[in-house]
N, C-alpha and C positions, 0 to 999 in steps of 0.2 A: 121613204128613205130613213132608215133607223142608225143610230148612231150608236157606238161602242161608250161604255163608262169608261171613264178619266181612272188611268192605271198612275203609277208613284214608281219612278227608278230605283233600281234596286242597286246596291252598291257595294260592292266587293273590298272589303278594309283591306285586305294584303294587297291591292292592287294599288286603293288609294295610298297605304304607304310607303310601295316600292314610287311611286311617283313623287309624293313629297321628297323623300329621301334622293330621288335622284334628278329630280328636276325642277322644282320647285325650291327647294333650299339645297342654298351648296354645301353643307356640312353637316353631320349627327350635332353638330354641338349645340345648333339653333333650338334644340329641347329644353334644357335649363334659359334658353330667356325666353322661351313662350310661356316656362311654369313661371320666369319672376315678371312676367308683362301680366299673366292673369292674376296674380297676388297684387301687385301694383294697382290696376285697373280696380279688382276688388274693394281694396281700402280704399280707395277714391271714391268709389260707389257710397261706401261707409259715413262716410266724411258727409258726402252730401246732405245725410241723412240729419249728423251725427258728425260737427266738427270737430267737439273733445272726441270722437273717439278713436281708441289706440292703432296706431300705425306702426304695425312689426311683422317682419319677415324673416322669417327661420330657417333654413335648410341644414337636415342635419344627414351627417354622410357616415359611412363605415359600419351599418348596423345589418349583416347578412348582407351586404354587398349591395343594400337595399337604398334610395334615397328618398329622403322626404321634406316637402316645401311645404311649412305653416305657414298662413296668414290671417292676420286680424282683422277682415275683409267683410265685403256685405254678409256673404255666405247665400246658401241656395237649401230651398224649402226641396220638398218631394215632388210639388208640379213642376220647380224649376228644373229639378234635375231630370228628370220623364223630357222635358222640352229641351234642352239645351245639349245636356251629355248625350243624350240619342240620337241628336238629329244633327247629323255634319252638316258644316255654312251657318247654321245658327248663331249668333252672337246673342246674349244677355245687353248689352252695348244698345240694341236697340229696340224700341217702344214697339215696334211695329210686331219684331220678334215671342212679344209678350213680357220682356225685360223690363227694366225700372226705365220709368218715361222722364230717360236725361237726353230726349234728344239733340233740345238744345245745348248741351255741354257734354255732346260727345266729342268734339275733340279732345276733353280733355284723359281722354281714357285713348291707351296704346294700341290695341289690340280691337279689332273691327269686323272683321273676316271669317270669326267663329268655325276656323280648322286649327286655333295653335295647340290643344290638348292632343290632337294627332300626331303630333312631331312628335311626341313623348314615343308614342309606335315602334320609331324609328330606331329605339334603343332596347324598349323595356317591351315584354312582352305580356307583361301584366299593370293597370294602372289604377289605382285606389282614389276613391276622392271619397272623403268622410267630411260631411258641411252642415252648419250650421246656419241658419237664415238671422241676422241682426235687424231685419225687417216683421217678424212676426218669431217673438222671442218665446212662445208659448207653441213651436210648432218642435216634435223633435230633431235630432240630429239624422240625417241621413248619409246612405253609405253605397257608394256604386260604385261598381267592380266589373271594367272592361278588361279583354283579351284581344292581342292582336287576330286573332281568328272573326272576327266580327261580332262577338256575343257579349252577350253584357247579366249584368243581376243587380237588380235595387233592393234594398233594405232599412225598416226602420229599425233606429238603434233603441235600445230599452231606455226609456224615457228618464229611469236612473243613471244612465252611462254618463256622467259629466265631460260634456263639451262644448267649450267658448264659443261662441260667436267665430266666424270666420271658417277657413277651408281648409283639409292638408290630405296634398298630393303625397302615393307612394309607388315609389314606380321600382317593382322588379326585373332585374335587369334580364336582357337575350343574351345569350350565350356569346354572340357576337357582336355585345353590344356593351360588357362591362367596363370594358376599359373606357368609356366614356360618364361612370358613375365613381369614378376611383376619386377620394377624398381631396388627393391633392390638385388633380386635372377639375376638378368641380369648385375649389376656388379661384384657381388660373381662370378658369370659362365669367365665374358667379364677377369678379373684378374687372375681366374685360366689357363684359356687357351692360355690368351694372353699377361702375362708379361715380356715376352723376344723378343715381335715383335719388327723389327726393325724401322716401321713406328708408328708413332705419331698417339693414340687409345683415343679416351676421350668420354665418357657417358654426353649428356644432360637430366635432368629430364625434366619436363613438367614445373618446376619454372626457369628453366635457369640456373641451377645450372651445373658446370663441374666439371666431376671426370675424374682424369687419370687412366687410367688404365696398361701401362707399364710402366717402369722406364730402359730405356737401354743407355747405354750399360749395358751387364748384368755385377754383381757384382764382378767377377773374370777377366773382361775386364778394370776395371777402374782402376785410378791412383790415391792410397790411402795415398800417400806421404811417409810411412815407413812399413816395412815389419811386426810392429806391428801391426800398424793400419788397414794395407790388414786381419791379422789374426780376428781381431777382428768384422770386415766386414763382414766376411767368416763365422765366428759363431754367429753373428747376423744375418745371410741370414740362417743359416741351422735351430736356432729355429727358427725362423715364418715360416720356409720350413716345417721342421720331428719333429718341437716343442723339441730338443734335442739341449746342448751345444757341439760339438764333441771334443772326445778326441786331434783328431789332422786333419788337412787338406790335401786331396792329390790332387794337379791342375794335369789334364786333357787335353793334346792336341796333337792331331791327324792331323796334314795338309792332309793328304793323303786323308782323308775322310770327313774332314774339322768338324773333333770334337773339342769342346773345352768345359770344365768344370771344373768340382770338384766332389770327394771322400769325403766324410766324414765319417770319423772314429768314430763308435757307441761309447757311454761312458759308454754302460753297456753290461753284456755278452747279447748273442743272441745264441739260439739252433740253430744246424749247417744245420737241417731241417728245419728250417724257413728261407728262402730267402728271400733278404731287397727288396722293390718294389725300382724302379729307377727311376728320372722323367728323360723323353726324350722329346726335344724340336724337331721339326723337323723345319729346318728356323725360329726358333724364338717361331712357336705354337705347344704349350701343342700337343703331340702325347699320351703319356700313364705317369702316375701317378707311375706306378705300374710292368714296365718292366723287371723282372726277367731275363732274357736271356742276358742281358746288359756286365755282366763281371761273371768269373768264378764262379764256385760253391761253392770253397771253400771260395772263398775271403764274405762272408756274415759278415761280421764285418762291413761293408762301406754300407751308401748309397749315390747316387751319381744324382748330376743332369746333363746333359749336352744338349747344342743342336749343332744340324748335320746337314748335307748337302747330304751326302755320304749314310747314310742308305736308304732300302727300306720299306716305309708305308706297313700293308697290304689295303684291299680296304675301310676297314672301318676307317680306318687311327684312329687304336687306342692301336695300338703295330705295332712289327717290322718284317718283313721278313725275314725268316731264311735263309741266303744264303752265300757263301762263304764270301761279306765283313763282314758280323755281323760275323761268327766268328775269320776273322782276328782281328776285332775292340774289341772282348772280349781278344782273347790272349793279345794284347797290351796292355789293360787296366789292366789283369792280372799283366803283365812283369811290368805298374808302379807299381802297389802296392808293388810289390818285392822289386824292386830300393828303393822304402820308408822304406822299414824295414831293407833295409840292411845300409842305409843312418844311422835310428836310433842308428844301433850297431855300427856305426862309430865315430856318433856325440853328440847322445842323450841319452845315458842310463836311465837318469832318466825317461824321457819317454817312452822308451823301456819296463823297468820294469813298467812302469803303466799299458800299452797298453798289456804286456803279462798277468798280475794281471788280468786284465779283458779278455781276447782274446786268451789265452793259447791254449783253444781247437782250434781256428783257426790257428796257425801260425804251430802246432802239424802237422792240415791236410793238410799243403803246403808242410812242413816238408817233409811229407811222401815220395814226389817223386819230391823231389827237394834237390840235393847232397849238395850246394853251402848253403842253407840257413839252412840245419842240420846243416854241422859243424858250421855256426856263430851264431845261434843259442841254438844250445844245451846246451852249461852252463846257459843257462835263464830257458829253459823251467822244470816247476816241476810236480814231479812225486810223488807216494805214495808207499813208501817205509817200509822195516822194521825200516828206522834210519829217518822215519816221513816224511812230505811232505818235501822233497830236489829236486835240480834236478841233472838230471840224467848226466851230468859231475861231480860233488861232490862226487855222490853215486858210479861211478866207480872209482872213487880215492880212496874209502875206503875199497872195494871189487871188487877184478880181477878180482873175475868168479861173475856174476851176475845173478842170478835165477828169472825169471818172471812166473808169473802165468799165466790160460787160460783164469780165471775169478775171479772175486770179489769175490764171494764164496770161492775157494782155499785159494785165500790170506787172509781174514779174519779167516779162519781155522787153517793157521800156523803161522799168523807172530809172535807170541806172543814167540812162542816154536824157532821158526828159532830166532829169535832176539838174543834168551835167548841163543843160540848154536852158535849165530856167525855168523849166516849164512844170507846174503845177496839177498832178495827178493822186487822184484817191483811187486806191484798189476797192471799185466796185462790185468784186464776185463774192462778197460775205454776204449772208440772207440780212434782208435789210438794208443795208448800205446804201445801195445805186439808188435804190428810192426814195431813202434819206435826203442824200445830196443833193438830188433833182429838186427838193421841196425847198433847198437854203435859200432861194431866192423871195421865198413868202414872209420868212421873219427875217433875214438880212438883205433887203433892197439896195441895189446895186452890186450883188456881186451877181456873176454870169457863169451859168453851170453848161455843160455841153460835154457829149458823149465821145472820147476818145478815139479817134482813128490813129492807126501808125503811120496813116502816110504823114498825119503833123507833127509825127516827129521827126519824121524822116526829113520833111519841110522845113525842121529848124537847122538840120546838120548843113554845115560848113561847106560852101563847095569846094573843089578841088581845081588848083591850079590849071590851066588848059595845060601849058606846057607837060606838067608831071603825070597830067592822064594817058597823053599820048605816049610818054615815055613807058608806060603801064599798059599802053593797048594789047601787045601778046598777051600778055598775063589775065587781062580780062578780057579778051578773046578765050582763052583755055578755060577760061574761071566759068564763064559763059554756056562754053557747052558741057562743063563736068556739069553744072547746077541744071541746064535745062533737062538732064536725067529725074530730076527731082522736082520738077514745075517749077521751077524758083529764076527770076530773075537776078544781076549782080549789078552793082551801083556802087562807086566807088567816092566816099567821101572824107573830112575830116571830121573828128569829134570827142569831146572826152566824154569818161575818160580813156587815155590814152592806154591802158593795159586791156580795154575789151579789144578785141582783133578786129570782129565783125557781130553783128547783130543781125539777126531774122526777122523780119517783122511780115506780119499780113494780116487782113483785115476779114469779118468775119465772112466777107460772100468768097472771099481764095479759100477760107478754111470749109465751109459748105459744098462749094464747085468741088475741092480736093476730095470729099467725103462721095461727094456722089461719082466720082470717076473711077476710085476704089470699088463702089457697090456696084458700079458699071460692070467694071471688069470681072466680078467677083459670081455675076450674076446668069441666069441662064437667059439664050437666046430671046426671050420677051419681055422676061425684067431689063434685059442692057438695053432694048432699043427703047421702055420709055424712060429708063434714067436719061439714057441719050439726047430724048427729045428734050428734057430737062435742062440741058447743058446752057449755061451763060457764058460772056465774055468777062466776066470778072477779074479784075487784076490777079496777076499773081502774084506769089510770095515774093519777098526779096532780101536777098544776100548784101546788106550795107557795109563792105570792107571798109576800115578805116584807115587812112591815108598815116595819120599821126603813129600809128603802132609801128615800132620797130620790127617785129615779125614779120610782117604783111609785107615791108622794104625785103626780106630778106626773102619771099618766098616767092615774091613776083623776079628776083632776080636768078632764081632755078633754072640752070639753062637744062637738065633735064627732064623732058619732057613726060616720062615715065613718074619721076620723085615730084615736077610741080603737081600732078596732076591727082597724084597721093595725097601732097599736102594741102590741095581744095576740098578733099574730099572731108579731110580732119578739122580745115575750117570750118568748112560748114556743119561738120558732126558737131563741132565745140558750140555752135550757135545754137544748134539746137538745142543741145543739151541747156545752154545758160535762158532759154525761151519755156525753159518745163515745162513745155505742151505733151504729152502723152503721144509714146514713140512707137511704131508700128514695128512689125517685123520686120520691114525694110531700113527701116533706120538701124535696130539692132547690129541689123547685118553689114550695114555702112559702118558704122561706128567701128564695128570688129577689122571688116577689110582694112578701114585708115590705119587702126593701130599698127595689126601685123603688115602692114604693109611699109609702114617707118619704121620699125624693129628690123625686118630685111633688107632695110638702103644703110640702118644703123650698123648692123653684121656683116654685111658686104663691104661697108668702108671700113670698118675697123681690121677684118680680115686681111684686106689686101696688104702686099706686103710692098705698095706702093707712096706707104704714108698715108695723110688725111688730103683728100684731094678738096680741091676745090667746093666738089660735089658733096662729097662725103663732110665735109665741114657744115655746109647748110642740112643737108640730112640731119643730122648728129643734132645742130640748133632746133631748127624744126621740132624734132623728137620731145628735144627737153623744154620748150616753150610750149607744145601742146599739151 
């Protein structure tokens, strides 16, 4: 059995840079930070060597539309460049590679992956690199000259040709690719990417003109003379950062991982499903804008910059690798932000309350499973209660047993009647909430939480006179059968306040039985009979007329039989309506009937040329009470 010799893939560059270009990196722009990550890396390389040695970065722009990035850098002999510029996946970065043997201290070098000179591809269709070796200073300058076609030419320069130490890229731009070498879009990029590098960045135009492009150390590094003045720094670095003045600042620092930044605290709310983008620096360059995985889920109040050492690029080096240190780095970033709030309730209240004013639903969902910051929290945080927006320490001072709803519907439906009874209820349908309250019992012992039924409220209302029921029995006899058109039983009590007529109330197995009777009916011959089998005895809904409302006196004494039965109808629409449960078709169409239906008992009595009858006098009441 003979075996085939070991062949070598062969690689198509226009293909490899339609894929960078369009799947690998999201944007042409990511060219100019692979040229200032390889100049960066470079001098690092230098340094190693050679700590005085000079650390400068130059890109100068406008010359034939051409761009070029100098550095003062290790630089590369003629074997390196034969090794490295020919052979994509190569990196210099590593020993293994034939590179300089910094294994041990390659993190601290940006670039790893030895494809970022191809990004350049992605714009320029010619790319130059003229290098010098600061490793073997007796070697000369060389010169290699790639084509997005996949060809290449090496060259020694004449050994008279004077050139420094270090590298410089020149890249000619594609015809479709200029506008991303244009002078002024190439400092906007060189700034975004590169404000936190630790080497000296400056842009020359074509007139000579120099622009810096870092300012480091960065701004939570410096020495601002008073801990006002650091503040003020800090919210002048976050607008021209997130264009936002922040509520407050939280410094950032991880040795272990060699993080260090800033938090800033949003000044206005933020929904808890939007997550802040986060800038990460990786050694000083732009990694990602826009880093969500950065710190907890809950914590989206903050956005945050920081640069690192310690995390891992993915290859496109434009977010982070998910791996055991990113999530130690989010929980500790988590555990500041706590130390910050519990700092607040120690020192800052006035702050406190501003930050919970705006942030409530955030410190709610930390709340939630976090023992230590309920209980020092909970007298801050507010709630929506029968006795108004309070929080929910206050509101258990005032009632032991504390009734929570399941949703904003329930509570809207009784607090009016609970208030009036006495009875103590928190609107439980806000995210959060219900699950909050359940837990008051773990840091406030002795008070008694329990989930809301309407029959207890209905359990607190007033009964009604024997005598004045019977006196009411036609009326709710009629009331009776309008409402059993609607699933709803009627129950006749007293209660305030005295201006609600009636209330609806039902519990959630009426409102599910009502859902599936709907789907019943709605449904073809096999879905209805197993909705059907589905069916329970569940209470129904109920129509609570109030005995104390003047209306309700006036409508049970309708002796016609046609207008009482109008004005049930309009009762009960009004209940509904004041119950804000979301109204089907059928209700639309009740609500419509009642109206026009008291407008022509209204136009029929006033028409007649019999005066206001009787009849026509309650009509007419009716009308304007509804």
């Amino acid at each position: 059995m003979s075996t085939e010799p070991g062949h070598t893939f062969q690689v198509d560059l226009r293909g490899l840079v339609d894929l960078l270009s369009h799947h690998l990196y999201s944007s042409p722009k990511v060219y100019l930070r692979e040229l200032m990550q390889n100049a960066v890396d470079a001098i690092t390389a230098r340094r190693m060597l050679d700590p005085t040695a000079p650390a400068q970065i130059r890109i100068r722009t406008g010359v034939d539309g051409r761009l070029e990035v100098e550095d003062s850098g290790v630089g590369l002999t003629e074997a390196d460049v034969h090794t490295f510029l020919a052979t994509i996946g190569r990196s210099s970065k590593r020993a293994e590679d034939g590179g300089l043997d910094l294994s041990a201290a390659r993190q601290d070098f940006i670039g790893q992956f030895g494809i970022g000179l191809l990004a350049c591809f992605v714009v320029a269709d010619e790319i130059t690199v003229v290098s010098r070796s600061a490793r073997d200073t007796a070697a000369p300058a060389v010169e290699w000259r790639g084509r997005s076609d996949g060809t290449y030419q090496i060259r020694t320069l004449p050994a008279d040709q004077a050139v420094a130490p270090g590298t410089t890229v020149t890249l000619v731009p594609r015809a479709d690719g200029s506008e991303w070498l244009e002078p002024n879009r190439v400092l906007r990029l060189a700034r975004h990417f590169g404000s936190l590098l630790r080497y000296d960045v400056e842009i020359v135009d074509r007139f000579g003109d120099v622009s810096k492009v870092n300012d480091t150390p960065p701004v939570w590094d410096r020495h601002h003379g008073s801990p006002l003045a650091r503040r003020e720094a800090l919210a002048g670095y976050a607008k021209s950062t997130f264009d936002f003045t922040p509520l407050d600042t939280i410094d950032l620092d991880l040795p272990l991982v060699g993080l260090k930044g800033v938090a800033f605290v949003l000044p206005t709310p933020v929904h808890p499903t939007k997550r802040s983008g986060h800038r990460v620096h990786l050694k000083g360059m732009l990694l990602s804008d826009s880093a969500q995985e950065l710190v907890p889920d809950w914590a989206f109040f903050v956005s945050c910059v920081v640069d690192t050492t310690g995390l891992r690029p993915t290859a496109s080096r434009e977010s982070l690798y998910e791996d055991e240190t990113l999530a130690a780095v989010r929980d500790a970033i988590g555990e500041r932000i706590r130390e910050w709030l519990v700092g607040l309730a120690a020192s800052d209240l006035t702050l406190l309350r501003r930050f919970i004013d705006v942030h409530h639903l955030a410190v709610k969902a930390l709340a939630r499973y976090d023992d230590r910051l309920l209980a020092l929290l909970l007298p801050w945080l507010p709630f929506e209660t029968t006795d108004g927006h309070v929080s929910l320490d206050e509101f258990a001072r005032a009632h032991p047993v504390v009734l929570v709803t399941s949703s904003v519907e329930e509570f809207r439906q009784v607090a009016p009647i609970a208030a009036a009874a006495g009875l103590g209820v928190v609107n439980g349908g806000y995210v959060y909430d219900r699950e909050l309250v359940h837990r008051l019992p773990e840091v406030r012992p002795g008070v008694t939480v329990a989930d809301l039924d309407p029959e207890t409220v209905s359990a607190h209302l007033d009964t009604v006179d024997p005598a004045a029921e019977l006196a009411a029995a036609a009326f709710l006899a009629r009331a009776r059968a309008v409402c059993d058109k609607f699933d709803t039983d009627v129950a006749l009590r007293s209660f305030q306040p005295v201006g609600v007529p009636a209330m609806l109330v039902d519990n959630r197995e009426a409102r599910h039985e009502r859902r599936r009777a709907e789907l019943s009916a709605d449904a073809d011959e096999l879905w209805a009979g197993i909705l059907g089998s589905l069916g329970s005895s569940a209470p129904r809904a109920q129509l609570i007329v109030n005995h104390l409302n003047p209306l309700i006196r006036k409508i049970a004494d309708i002796p016609d039989a046609a207008l009482s039965e109008t004005a049930i109808e309009a009762l009960y629409g009004q209940a509904l309506l004041l119950s804000r449960r979301p109204l089907r078709p059928a209700d639309h169409a009740l609500l419509n009937r009642s109206f026009i239906g008291l407008l022509e008992f209204a136009a029929a009595a006033a028409g007649s040329g019999e005066g206001r009858s009787s009849a026509a006098d309650k009509a007419s009441d009716t009308l304007g009470d509804a």
